[in-house]
C-alpha positions as CSV (number, residue, x, y, z in Angstrom):
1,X,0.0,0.0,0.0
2,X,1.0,3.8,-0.4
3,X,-0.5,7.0,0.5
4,X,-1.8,8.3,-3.2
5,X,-3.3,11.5,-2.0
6,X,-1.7,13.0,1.4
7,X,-4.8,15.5,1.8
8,X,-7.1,13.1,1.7
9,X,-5.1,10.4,3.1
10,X,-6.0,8.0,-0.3
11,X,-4.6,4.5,0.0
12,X,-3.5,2.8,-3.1
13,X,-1.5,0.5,-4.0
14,X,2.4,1.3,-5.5
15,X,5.8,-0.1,-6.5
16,X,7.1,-0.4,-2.6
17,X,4.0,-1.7,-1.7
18,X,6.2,-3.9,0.2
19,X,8.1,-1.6,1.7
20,X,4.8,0.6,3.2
21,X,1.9,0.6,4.9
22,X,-0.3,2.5,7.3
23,X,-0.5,3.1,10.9
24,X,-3.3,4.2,13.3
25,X,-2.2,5.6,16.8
26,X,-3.9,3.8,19.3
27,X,-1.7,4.1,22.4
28,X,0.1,7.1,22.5
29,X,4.0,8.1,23.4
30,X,2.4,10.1,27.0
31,X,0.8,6.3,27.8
32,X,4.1,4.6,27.1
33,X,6.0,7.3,29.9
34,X,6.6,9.2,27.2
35,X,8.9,7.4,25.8
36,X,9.9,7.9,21.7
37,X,7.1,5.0,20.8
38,X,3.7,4.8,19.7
39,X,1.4,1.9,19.9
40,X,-0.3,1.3,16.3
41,X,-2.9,-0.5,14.8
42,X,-1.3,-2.1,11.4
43,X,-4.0,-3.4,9.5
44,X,-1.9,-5.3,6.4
45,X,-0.5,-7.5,9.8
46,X,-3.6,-7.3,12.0
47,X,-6.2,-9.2,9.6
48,X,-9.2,-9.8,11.9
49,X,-8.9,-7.3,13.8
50,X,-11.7,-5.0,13.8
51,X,-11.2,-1.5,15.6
52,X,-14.3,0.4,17.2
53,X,-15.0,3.7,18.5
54,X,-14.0,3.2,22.3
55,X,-11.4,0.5,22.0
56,X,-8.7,1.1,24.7
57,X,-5.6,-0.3,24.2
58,X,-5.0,-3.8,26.3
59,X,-1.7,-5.5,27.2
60,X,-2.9,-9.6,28.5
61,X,-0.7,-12.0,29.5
62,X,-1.1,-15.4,29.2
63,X,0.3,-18.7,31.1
64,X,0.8,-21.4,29.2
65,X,2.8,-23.5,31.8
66,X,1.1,-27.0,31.3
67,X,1.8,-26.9,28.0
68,X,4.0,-29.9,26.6
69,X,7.0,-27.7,25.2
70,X,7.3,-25.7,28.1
71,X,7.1,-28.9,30.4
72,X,9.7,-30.7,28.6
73,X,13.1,-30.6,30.1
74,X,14.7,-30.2,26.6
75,X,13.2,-26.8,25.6
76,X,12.7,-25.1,28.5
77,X,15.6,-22.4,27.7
78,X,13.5,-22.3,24.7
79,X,10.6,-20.8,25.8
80,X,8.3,-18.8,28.4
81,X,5.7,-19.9,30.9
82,X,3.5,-17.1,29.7
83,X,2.5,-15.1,26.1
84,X,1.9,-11.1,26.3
85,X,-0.9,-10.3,23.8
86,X,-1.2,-6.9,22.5
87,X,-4.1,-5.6,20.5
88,X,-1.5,-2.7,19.3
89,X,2.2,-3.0,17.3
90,X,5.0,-1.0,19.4
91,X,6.6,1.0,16.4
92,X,9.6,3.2,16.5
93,X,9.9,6.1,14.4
94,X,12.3,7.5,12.5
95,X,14.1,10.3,14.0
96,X,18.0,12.2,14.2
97,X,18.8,11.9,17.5
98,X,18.7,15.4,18.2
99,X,14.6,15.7,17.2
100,X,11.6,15.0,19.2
101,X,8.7,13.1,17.8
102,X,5.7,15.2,17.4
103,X,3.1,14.9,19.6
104,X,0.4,12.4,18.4
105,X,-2.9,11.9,19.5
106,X,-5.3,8.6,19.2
107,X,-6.8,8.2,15.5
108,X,-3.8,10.1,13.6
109,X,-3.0,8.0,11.1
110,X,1.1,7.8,9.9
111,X,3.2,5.8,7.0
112,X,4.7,2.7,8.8
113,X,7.8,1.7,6.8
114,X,9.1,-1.7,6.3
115,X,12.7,-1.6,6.9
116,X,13.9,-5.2,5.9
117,X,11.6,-7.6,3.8
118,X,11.0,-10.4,6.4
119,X,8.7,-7.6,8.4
120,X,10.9,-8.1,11.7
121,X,12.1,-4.4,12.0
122,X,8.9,-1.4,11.7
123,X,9.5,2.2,11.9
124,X,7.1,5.0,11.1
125,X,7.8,8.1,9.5
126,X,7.2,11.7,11.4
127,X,5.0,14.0,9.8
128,X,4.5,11.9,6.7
129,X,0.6,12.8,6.4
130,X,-0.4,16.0,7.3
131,X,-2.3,16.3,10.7
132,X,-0.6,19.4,12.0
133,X,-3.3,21.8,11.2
134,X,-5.9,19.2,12.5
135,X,-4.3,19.2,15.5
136,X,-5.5,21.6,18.9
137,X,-1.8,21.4,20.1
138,X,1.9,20.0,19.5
139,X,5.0,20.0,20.4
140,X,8.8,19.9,18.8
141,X,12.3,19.6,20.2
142,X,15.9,20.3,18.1
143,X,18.9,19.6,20.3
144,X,23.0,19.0,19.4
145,X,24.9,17.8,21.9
146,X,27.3,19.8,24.0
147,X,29.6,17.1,25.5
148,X,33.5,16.7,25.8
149,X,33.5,13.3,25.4
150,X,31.3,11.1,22.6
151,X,28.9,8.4,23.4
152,X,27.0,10.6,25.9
153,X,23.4,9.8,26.5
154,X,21.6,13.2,25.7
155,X,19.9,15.2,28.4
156,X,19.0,18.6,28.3
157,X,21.7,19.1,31.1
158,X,24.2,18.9,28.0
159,X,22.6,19.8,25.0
160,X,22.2,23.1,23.4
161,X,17.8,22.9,22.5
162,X,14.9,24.6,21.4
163,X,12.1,23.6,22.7
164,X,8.3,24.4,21.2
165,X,5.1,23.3,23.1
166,X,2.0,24.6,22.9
167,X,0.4,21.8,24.9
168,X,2.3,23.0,28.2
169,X,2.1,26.5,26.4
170,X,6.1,27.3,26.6
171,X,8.9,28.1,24.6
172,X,12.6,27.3,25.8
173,X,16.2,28.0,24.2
174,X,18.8,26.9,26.1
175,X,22.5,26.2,26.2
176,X,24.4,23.8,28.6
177,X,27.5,24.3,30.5
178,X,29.4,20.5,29.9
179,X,31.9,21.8,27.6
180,X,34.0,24.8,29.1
181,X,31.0,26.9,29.0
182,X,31.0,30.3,32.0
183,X,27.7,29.4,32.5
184,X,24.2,27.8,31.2
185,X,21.9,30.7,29.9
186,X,18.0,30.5,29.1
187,X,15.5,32.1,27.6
188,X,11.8,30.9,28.6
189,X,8.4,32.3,27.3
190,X,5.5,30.9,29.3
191,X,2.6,32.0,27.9
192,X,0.5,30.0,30.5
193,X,1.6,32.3,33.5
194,X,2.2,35.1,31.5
195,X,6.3,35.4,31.9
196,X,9.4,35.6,29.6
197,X,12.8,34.7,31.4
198,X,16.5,35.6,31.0
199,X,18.6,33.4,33.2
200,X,21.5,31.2,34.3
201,X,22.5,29.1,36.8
202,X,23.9,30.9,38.5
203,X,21.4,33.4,40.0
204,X,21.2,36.5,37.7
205,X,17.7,36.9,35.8
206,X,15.6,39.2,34.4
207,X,11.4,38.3,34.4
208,X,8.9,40.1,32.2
209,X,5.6,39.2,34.4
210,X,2.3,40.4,32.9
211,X,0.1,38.7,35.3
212,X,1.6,40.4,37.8
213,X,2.5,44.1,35.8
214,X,6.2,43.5,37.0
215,X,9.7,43.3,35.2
216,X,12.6,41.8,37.9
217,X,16.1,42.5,37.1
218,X,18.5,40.6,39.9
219,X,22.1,39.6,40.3
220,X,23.9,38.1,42.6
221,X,23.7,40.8,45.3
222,X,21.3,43.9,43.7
223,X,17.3,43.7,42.9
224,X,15.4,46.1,40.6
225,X,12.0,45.6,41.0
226,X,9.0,47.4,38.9
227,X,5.4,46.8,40.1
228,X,3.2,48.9,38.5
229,X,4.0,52.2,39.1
230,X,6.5,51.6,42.3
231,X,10.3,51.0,41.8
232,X,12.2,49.1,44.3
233,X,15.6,49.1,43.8
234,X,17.8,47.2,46.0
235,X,21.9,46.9,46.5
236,X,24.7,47.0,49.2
237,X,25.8,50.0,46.7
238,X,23.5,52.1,44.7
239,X,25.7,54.9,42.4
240,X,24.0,57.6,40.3
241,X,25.9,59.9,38.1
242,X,25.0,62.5,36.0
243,X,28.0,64.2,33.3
244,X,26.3,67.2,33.4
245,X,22.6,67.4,35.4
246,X,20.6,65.0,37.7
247,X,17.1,66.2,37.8
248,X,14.5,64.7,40.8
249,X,11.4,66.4,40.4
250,X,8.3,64.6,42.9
251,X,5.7,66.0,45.2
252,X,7.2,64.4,48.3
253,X,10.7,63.2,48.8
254,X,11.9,61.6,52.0
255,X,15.3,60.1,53.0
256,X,16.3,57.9,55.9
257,X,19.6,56.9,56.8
258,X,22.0,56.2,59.9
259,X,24.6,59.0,57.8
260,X,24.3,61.3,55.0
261,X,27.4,62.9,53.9
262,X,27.2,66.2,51.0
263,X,29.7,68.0,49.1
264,X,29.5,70.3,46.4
265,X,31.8,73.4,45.6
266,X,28.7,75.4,45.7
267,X,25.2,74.4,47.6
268,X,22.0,76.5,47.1
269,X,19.1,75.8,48.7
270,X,15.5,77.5,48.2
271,X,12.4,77.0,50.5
272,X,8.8,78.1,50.5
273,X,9.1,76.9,54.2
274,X,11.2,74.5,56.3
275,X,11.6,72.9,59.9
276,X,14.7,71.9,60.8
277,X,14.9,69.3,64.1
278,X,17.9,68.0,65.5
279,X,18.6,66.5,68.6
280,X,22.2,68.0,68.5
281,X,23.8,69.7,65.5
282,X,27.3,71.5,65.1
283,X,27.8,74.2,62.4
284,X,31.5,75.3,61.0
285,X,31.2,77.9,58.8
286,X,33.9,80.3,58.0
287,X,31.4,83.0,57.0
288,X,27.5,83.5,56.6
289,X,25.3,86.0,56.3
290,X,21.7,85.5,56.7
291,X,19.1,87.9,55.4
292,X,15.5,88.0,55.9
293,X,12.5,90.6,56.3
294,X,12.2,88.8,60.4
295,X,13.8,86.2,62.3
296,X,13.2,84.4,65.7
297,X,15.0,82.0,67.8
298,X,13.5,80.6,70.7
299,X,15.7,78.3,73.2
300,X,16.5,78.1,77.3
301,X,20.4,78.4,76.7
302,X,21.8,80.7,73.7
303,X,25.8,81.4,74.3
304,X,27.8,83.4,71.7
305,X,31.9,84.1,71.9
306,X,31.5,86.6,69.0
307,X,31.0,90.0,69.5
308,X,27.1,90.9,67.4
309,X,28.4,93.6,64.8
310,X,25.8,95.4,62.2
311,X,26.3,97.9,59.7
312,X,29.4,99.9,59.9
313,X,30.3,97.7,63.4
314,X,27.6,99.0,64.8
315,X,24.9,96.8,66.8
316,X,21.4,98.5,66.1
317,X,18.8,98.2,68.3
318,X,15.4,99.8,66.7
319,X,13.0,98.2,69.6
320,X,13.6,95.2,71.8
321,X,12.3,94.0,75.3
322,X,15.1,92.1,77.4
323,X,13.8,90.5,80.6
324,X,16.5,89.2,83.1
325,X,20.1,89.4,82.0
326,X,22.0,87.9,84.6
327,X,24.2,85.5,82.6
328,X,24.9,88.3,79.7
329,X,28.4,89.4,79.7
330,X,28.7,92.1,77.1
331,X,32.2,92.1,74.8
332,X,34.0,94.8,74.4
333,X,32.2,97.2,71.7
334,X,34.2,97.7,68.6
335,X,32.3,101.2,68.9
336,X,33.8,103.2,72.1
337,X,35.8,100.7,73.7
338,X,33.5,99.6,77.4
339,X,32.1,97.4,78.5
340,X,29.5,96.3,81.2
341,X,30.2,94.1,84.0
342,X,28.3,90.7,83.9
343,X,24.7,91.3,84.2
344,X,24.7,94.7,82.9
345,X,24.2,96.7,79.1
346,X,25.8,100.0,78.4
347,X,23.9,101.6,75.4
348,X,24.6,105.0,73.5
349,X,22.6,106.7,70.9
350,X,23.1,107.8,67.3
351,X,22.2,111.4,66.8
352,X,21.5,110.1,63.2
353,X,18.3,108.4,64.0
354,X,14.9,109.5,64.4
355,X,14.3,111.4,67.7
356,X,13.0,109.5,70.7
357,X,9.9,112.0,71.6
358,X,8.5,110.7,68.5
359,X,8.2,107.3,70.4
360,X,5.8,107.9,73.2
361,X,5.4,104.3,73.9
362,X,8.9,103.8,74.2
363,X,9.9,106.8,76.1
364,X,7.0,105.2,78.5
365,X,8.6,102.2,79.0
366,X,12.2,103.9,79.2
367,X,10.5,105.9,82.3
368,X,8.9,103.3,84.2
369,X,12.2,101.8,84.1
370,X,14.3,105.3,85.1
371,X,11.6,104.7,88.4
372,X,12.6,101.7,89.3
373,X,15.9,102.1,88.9
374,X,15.2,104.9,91.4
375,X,14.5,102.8,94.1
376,X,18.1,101.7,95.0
377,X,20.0,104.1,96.8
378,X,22.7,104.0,95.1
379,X,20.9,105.6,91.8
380,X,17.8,107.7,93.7
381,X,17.0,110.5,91.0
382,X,19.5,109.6,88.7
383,X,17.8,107.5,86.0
384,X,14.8,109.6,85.4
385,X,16.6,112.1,85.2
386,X,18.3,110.2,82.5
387,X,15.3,109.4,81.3
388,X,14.0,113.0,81.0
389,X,17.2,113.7,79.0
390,X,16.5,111.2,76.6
391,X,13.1,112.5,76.1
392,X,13.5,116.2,75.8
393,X,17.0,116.5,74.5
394,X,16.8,115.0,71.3
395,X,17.9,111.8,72.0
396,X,17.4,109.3,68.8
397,X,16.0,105.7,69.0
398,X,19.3,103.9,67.6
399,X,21.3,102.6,70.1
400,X,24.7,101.4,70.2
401,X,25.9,98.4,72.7
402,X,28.7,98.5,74.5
């Protein structure tokens, strides 16, 4: 017999009629442990043999120990105690050893060649009547071997393979690292789970995960992570540089660490607002200025060792409240020269500034002062009579310390 028509899968008869026949799949290579077989039906040597819708295939053994040429002393190396029948034909196909047979369901039909004329050796031939596009799924393997030494069984520990299978829904290309290779790399597509895979063996990767919106980049000691829209990036080291600009633009930016070090040859800073909190802090600055429309410091201890200059070395003093001053020890002024003792303020005016009669409120205050002052004996009369000076004799509300 020989397939005339492969379409329509026409038998007729042909000059290796011999050599050919046809095959039906009726146990297939998953129910032999997947092993490169199939169990056919061969009609031209199973006359009699009628197959039916539901047929499973059967494997019976026989005994046939009280038979006379088993019992006889002179043939039993001859022969067994029991027959296997088989309502199937184990066939081999034909195949280069670095090809997978395809994967063939119950009913495909296939050309079963006759390899010597005595019909003792059967082997079918892969894809020799079209059933792939009858088929729901399939799969195909190409491998070369990737040994140092020949007469290696193949494994896919030492081969270099593709690997195509839509019934477990993947896709594999891989090399092996038997022959002086760094390292084993692979690439995997699993369409099942949704992920494509970069890796090796030896713990780098990178994962393209739909299922789970993320893309994983890792070696041996750094993670980068993207989830949605969140970035993890992880790494005993983590170095950024920019030739020329590093731009971070966000609504809220926080850092944490147990030290931050900063340099830069020159640091500006600009703030709407900002709070500064420190448990303890120390500042070493060769020179600052600060400049501002207002500015207050609040605090139970404030100690300075530098003398408080303002324009032209003086220290101006338009309006201020001071309430005890017994731990203030005035420098000496860069202005005239004194000093108070500890506990005391020596102040003179600036004829250039606006007279002090013009501050009612203040020349108040400067009075009830003069009047307790008044009280000791040792200044009775003398500071409102002070007082009265700087009222009336056109004293001015600038005040120099001393």
């Amino acid at each position: 017999m020989k397939i005339v028509d492969t379409k329509l899968n026409v038998i007729g008869l042909g000059s290796d009629n011999n050599k050919e026949t046809i095959g039906i799949v009726f146990k297939t290579s998953k129910e032999l442990n997947n092993r490169p077989l199939l169990g056919l039906i061969i009609p031209k040597f199973m006359i009699g043999y009628e197959f039916k819708d539901g047929d499973k295939p059967s494997d019976t053994s026989i005994s046939i120990g009280n038979k006379k040429c088993v019992n006889d002393d002179s043939c039993k190396g001859f022969w067994s105690s029991n027959i296997n029948m088989k309502n199937y034909i184990l066939v081999r196909p034909y195949l280069n050893q670095n090809q997978s047979m395809p994967d063939y369901v119950v009913g495909d039909k296939l050309i079963v060649s006759i390899i010597d004329n005595d019909i003792k050796t059967l082997a079918f031939l892969p894809y020799s009547i079209n059933r792939l596009g009858q088929r729901s799924t399939d799969k195909c393997m190409l491998s070369v071997p990737a040994n140092p030494k020949e007469n290696t069984a193949l494994t896919e520990d030492n081969t270099y393979f593709i690997k195509i299978d839509s019934d477990s829904k993947v896709i594999i290309l891989s090399t092996a690292k038997k022959n002086g290779e760094v390292c084993s790399q692979i690439i995997g597509m699993d369409a099942e789970n949704g992920q494509i895979a970069i890796s090796d063996n030896e713990d780098r990767s990178w994962i393209l995960d739909t299922k789970n919106d993320s893309i994983t980049s890792k070696t041996s000691g750094s993670t980068i992570e993207q989830v949605g829209n969140v970035i993890n990036i992880k790494a005993d080291t983590i170095n950024l540089t920019g030739d020329t600009t590093i731009n971070v633009k966000t609504s809220t930016k926080k850092e944490e660490a147990d030290s931050i070090t900063s340099k830069a040859s020159d640091t500006k800073f600009e703030y709407d607002n900002f709070s500064h909190k420190s448990n303890s802090g120390k500042f070493e600055i060769q020179q600052e200025e600060h400049e501002g429309m207002s500015m207050e410091v609040k605090m139970s201890t404030y100690h300075c060792d530098t003398p408080l200059i303002g324009q032209n070395g003086q220290v101006v003093f338009p309006n201020f409240v001071i309430g005890s001053i017994p731990n203030i020890n005035s420098p000496v002024s860069p202005v005239n020269g004194t000093s108070g003792a500890a506990g005391a303020m020596t102040m003179q005016t600036d004829p250039s500034a606006t007279p002090l009669a013009k501050f009612p409120q203040l020349v108040a205050a400067l009075t009830a002062i003069a009047a307790a002052a008044d009280a000791y004996p040792s200044g009775a009369g003398a500071a409102s009579a002070a007082a009265q000076v700087f009222a009336s004799g056109g004293m001015t509300t600038k005040m120099l310390s001393s």
